[in-house]
C-alpha positions as a Markdown table, in Angstrom:
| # | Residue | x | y | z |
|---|---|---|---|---|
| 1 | Unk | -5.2 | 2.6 | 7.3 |
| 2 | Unk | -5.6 | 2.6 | 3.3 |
| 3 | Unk | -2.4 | 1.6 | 3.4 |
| 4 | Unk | -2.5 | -1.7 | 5.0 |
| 5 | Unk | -5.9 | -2.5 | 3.1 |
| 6 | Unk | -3.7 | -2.1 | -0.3 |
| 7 | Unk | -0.9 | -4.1 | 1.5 |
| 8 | Unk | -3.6 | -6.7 | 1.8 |
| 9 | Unk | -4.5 | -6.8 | -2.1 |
| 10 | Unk | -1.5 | -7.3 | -3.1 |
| 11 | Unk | -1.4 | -10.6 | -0.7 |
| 12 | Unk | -4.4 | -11.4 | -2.5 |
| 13 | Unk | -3.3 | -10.6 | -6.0 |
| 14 | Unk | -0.3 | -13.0 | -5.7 |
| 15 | Unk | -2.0 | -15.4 | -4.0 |
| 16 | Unk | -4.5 | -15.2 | -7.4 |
| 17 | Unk | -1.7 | -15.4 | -9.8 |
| 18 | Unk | -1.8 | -11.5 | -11.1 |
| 19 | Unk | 1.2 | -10.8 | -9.2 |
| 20 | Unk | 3.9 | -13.1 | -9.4 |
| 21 | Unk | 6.3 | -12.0 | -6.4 |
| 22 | Unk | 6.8 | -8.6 | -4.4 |
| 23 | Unk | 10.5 | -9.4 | -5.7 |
| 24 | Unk | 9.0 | -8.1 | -8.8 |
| 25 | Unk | 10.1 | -5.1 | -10.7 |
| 26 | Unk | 7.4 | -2.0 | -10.6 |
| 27 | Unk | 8.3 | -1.4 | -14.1 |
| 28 | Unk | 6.7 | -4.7 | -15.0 |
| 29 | Unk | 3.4 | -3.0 | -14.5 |
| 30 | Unk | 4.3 | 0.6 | -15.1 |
| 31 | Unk | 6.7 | 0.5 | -18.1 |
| 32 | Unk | 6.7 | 4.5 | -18.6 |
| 33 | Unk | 8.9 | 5.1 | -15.6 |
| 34 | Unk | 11.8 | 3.4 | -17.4 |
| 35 | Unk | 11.0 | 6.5 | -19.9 |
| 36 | Unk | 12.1 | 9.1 | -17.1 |
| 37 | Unk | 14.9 | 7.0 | -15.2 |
| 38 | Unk | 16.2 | 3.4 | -15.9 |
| 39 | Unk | 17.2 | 3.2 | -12.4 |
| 40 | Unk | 13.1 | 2.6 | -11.4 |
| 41 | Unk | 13.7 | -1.1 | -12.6 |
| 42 | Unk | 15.9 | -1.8 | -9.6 |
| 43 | Unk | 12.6 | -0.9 | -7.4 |
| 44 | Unk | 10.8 | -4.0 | -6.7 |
| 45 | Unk | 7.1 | -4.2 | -5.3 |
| 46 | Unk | 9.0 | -5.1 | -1.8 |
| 47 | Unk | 10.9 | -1.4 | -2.0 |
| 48 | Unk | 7.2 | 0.1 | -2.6 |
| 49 | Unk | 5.6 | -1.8 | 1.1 |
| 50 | Unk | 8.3 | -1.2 | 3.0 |
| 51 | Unk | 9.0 | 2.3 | 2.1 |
| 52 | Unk | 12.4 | 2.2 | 1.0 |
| 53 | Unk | 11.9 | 2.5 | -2.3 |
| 54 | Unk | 14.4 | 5.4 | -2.3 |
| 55 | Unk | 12.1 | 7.8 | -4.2 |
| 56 | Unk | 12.5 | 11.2 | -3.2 |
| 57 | Unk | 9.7 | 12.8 | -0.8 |
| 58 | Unk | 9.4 | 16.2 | 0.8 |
| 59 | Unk | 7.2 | 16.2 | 3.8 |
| 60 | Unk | 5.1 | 19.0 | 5.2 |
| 61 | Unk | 2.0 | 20.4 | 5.3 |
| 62 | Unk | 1.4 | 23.7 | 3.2 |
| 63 | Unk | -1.7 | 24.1 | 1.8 |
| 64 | Unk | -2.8 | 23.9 | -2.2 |
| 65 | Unk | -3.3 | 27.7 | -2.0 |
| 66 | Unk | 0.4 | 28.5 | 0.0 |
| 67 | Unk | 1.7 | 28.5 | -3.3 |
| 68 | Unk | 5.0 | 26.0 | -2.4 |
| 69 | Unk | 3.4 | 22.9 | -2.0 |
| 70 | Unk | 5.3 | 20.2 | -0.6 |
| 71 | Unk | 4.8 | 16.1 | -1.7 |
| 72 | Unk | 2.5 | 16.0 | 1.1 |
| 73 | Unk | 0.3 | 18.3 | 0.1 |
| 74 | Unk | 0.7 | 17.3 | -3.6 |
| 75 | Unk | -0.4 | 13.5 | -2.5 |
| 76 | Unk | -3.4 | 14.0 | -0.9 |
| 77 | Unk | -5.0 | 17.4 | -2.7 |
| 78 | Unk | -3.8 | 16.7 | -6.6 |
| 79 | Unk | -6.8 | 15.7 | -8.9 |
| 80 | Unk | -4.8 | 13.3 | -10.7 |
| 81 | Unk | -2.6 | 11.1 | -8.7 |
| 82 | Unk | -1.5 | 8.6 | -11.7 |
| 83 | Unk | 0.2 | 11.4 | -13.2 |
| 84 | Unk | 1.6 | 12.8 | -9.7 |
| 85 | Unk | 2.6 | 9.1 | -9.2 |
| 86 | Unk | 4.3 | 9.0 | -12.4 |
| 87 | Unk | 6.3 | 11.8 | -12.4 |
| 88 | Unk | 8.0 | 11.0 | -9.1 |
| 89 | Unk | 12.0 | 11.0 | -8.9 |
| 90 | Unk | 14.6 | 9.4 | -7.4 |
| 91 | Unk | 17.3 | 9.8 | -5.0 |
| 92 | Unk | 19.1 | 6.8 | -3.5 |
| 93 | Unk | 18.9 | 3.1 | -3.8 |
| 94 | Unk | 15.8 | 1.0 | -3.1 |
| 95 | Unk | 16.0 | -1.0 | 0.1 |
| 96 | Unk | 19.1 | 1.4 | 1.9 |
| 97 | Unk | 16.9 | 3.2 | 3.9 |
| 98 | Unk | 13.2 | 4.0 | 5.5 |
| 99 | Unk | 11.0 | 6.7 | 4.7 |
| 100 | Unk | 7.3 | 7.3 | 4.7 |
| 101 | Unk | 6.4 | 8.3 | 1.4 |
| 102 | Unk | 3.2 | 8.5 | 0.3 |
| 103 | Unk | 4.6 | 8.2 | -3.8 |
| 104 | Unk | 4.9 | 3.9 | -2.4 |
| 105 | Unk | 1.1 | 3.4 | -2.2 |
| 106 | Unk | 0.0 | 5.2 | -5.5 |
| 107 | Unk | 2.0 | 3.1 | -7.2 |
| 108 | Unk | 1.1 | 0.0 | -5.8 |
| 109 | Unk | -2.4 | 1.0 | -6.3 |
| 110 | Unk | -1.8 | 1.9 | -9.9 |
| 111 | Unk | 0.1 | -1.6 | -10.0 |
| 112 | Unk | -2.9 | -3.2 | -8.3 |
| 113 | Unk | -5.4 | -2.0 | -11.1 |
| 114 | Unk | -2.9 | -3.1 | -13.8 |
| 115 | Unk | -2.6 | -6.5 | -12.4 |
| 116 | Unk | -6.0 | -7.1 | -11.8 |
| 117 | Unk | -7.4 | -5.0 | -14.4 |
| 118 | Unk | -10.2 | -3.8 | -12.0 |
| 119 | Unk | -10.5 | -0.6 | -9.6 |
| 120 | Unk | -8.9 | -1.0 | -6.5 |
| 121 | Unk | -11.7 | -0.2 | -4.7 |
| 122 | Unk | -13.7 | -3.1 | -6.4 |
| 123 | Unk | -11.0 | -5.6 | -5.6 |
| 124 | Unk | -11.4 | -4.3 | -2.1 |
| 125 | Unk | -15.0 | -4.7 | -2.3 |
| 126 | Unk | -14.7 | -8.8 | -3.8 |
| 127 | Unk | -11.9 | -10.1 | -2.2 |
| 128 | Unk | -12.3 | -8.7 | 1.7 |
| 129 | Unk | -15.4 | -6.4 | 2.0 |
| 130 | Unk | -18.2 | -9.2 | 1.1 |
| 131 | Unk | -16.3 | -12.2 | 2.0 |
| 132 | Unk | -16.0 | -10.8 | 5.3 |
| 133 | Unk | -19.3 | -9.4 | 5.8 |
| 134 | Unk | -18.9 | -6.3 | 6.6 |
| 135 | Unk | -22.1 | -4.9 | 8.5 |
| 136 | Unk | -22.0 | -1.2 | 6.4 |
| 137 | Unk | -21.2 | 0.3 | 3.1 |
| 138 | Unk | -17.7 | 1.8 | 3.0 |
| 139 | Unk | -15.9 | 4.0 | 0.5 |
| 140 | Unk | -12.8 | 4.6 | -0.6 |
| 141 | Unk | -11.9 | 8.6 | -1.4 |
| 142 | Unk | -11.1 | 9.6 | -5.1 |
| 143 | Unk | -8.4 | 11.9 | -6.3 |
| 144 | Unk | -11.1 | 13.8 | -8.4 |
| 145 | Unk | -14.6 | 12.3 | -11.0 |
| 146 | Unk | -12.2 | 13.0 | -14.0 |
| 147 | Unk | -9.2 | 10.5 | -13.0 |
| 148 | Unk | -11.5 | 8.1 | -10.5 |
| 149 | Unk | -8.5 | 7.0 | -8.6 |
| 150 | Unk | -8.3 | 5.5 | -5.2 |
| 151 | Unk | -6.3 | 7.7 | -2.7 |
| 152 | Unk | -4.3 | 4.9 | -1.4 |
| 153 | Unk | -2.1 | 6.6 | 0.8 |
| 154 | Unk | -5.8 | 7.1 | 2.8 |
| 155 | Unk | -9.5 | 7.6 | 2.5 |
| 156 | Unk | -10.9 | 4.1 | 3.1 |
| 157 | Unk | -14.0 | 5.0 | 5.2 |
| 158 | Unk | -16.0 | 2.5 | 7.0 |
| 159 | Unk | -17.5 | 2.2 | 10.8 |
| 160 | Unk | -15.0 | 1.4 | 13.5 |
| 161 | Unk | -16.8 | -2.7 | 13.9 |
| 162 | Unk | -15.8 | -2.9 | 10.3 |
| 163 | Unk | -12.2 | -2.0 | 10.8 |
| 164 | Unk | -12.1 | -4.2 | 13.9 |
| 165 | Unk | -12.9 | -6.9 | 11.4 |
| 166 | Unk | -10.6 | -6.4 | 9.2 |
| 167 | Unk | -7.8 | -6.5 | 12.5 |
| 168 | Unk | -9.9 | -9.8 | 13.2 |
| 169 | Unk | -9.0 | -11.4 | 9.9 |
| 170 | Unk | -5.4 | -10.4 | 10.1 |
| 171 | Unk | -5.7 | -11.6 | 14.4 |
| 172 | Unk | -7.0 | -15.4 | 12.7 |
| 173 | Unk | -3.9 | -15.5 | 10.6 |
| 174 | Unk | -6.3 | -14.4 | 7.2 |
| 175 | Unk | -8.5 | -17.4 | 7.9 |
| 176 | Unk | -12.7 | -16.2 | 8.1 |
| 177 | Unk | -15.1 | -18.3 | 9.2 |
| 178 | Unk | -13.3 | -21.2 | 7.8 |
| 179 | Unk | -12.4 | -19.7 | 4.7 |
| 180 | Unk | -9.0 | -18.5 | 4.1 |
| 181 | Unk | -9.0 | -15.3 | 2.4 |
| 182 | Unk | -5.6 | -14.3 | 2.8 |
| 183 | Unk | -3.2 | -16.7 | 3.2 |
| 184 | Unk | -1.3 | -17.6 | 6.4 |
| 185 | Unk | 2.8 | -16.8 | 4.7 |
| 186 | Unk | 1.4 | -13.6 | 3.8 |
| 187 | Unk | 0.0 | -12.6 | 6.9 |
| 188 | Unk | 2.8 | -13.5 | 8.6 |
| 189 | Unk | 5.3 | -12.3 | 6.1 |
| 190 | Unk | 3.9 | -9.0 | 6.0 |
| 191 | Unk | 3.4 | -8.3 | 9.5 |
| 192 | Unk | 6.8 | -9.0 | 10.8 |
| 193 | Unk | 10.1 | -7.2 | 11.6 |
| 194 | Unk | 12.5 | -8.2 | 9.6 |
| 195 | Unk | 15.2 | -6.1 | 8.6 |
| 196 | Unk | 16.9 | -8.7 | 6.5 |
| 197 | Unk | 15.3 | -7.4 | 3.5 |
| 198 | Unk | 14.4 | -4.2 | 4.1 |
| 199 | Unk | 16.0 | -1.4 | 6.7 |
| 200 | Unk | 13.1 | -0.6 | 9.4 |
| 201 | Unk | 12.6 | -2.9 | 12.4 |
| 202 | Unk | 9.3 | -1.1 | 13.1 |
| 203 | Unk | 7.6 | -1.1 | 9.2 |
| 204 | Unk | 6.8 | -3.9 | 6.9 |
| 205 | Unk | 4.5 | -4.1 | 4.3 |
| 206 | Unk | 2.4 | -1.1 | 5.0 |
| 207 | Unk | 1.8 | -2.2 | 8.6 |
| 208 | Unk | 3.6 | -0.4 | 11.8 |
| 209 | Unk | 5.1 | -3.5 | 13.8 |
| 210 | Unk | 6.7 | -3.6 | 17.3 |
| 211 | Unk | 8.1 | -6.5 | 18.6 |
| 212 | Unk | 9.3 | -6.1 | 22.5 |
| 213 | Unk | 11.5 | -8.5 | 24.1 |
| 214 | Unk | 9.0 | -11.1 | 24.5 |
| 215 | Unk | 7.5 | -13.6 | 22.7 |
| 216 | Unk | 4.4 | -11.7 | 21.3 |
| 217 | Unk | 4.8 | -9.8 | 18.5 |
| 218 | Unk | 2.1 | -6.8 | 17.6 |
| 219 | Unk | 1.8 | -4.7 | 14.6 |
| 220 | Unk | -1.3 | -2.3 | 13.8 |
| 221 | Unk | -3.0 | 0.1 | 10.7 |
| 222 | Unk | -2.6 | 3.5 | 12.0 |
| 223 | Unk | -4.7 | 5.8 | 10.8 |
């Protein structure tokens, strides 16, 4: 569910004014990628939440010791996950097609600490955990002590009433206890299928959606 937390922050970040638009360019935040491949300016913030950001991804789940290890593996054991993030490739077009790829939320969290110039995990902590009031500590898992960076494709730990808040506050349309903390378009922008700007009727920005021929429309963090 780490991703739909980070999903969430950049709502916030725009909504602050550190982000000006998921229409952006990632290479307006991460300006070495241009070094490795020009074509990483046609991938905008959109591309990175609705996985289609057409970076290439192997799935699979061979251990760090099996000696072919594939992204999978690389993206949740590697003690450095800026530079994992950075060296990423590319293989088609942004916004062609779906596919989960866990490259999208390391760079949004790398874009998130740029933007903001703070730890993800302390934006986290300012803009949802204490406004909300969460009733217990959580934590969000590190890559390693040397690099201190967030594992946003997962590792957000907390007890199950506090992630049953969090669905609350996305349930009241980002609105808590009167105070709006996310706000309403992004809720609703985020959490809807739309295939008119990106390719999978059943993801959006980090959040699995499903909407059945009637006139409620669900979507969940999986995790």
């Amino acid at each position: 569910m780490a991703k739909s937390f980070a999903s969430t922050l950049v709502g916030v970040a725009i909504d602050e004014g550190y982000i000006k638009s998921v229409d952006e360019s990632i290479t307006n935040y991460i300006p070495e990628l241009l070094g490795k491949d020009e074509r990483f300016k046609a991938i905008t913030i959109r591309n990175l939440l609705t996985m289609s950001s057409g970076i290439k991804y192997e799935e699979g789940g061979d251990l760090p010791w099996s000696g072919e290890e594939a992204d999978d593996t690389k993206t949740y054991y590697s003690t450095d996950l800026r530079e994992l993030a950075l060296n990423c490739r590319i293989e088609g077009k942004p916004g062609e097609y779906f596919e989960y790829n866990n490259f999208n939320p390391l760079l949004v969290g790398m874009i998130l600490e740029r933007a903001t110039g703070m730890r993800v995990s302390r934006y986290l902590q300012e803009k949802l955990w204490k406004p909300v009031g969460m009733e217990a500590d959580g934590s969000w898992s590190l890559d390693s002590t040397s690099s201190g960076f967030e594992k946003m494709e997962s590792g957000v730990n907390a007890r199950a009433r506090d992630f049953a808040r969090f669905g609350m506050l996305f349930a009241q349309e980002g609105n808590w206890e009167g105070r709006q903390l996310i706000s309403r378009g992004w809720v609703e922008e985020s959490t809807r299928a739309d295939t008119s700007t990106d390719p999978s009727q059943d993801y959006q920005y980090f959040w699995w959606v499903n909407t059945p021929d009637s006139e409620t429309s669900h979507f969940s963090a999986r995790g």
